[in-house]
N, C-alpha and C positions, 0 to 999 in steps of 0.2 A: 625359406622365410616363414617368420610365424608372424600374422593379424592378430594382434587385439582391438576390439569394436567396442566403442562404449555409447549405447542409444540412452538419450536423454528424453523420457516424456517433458511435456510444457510442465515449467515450473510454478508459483505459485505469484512470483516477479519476475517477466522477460527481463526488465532493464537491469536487474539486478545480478541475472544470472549471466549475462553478456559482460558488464561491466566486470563481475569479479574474474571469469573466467579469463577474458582476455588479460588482466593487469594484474593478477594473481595466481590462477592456475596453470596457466599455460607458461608462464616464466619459470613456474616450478616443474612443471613437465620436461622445458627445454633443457635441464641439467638431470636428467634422469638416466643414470647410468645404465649400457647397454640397450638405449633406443636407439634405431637409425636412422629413422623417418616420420614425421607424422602431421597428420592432417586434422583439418575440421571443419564444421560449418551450421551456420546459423540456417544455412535454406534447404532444409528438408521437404519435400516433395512428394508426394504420392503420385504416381501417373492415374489413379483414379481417386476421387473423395481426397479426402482430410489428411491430410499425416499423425500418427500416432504420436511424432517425435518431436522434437521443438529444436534439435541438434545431434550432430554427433561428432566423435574422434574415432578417428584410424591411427593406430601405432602399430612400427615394424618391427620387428626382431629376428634375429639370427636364425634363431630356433625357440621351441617350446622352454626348453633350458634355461634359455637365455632370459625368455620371458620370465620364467619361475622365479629365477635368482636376481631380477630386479624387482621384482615386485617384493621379496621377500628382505631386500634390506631395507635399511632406514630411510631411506629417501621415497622410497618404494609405497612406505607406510603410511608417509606424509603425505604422499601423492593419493593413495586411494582416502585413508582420512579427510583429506580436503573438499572432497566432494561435499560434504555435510552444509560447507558454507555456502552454496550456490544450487547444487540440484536437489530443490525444496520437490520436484516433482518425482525422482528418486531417479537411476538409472538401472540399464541393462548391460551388464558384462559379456561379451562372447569372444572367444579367442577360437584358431584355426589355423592349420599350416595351409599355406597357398601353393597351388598347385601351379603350375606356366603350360603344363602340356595336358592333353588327352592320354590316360594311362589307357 
C-alpha cells in the first residue's frame, strides 16, 4: 500500500475551510480514480503545545504507481487544483509506501 498525507496549516477562515472541504472537496475526492480508502480530520493534536496543522487527509493506494497515475489524470488535477479554494493556509504533501512488518 502506498499513503498520501496531506497536512493542512490553519487557514485564514476555519469556517470556510470546513465548510467547503466537506461539501466540496471531499465529494470530489470520493470519485477519484484508483483511491481505496481515505480519511480525515479537523482534530489535530499535538501530544505537547499547539499543533502546527488545523487538518489533515490520509489516502490509500495500491502502490506508488497507482498513486502517480491518478494524480496524473484529469480528475487528479482537479483534485489537487481545488485546494486553492479552501487551504488559504497552503498545505504539505507527503506520500510513502507502508510498511505492516519489521524488515
Amino acid at each position: 500500500m502506498h499513503k498520501l498525507v496531506v497536512l493542512y496549516p490553519p487557514p485564514v477562515d476555519p469556517d470556510h475551510f470546513r465548510d467547503y472541504y466537506v461539501n466540496n472537496h471531499l465529494p470530489l475526492l470520493a470519485s477519484w480514480p484508483g483511491l481505496l480508502a481515505w480519511r480525515y480530520s479537523f482534530d489535530v493534536a499535538a501530544l505537547e503545545g499547539e499543533a502546527p496543522y488545523f487538518a489533515i487527509f490520509e489516502g490509500d493506494f495500491a502502490d506508488a504507481a497507482a498513486m502517480a497515475a491518478a494524480r496524473s489524470t484529469e480528475h487528479g488535477q482537479r483534485v489537487a487544483a481545488d485546494a486553492a479554494n479552501y487551504a488559504t493556509g497552503g498545505a504539505v504533501v507527503l506520500h510513502y509506501p507502508v510498511r505492516d512488518t519489521i524488515d
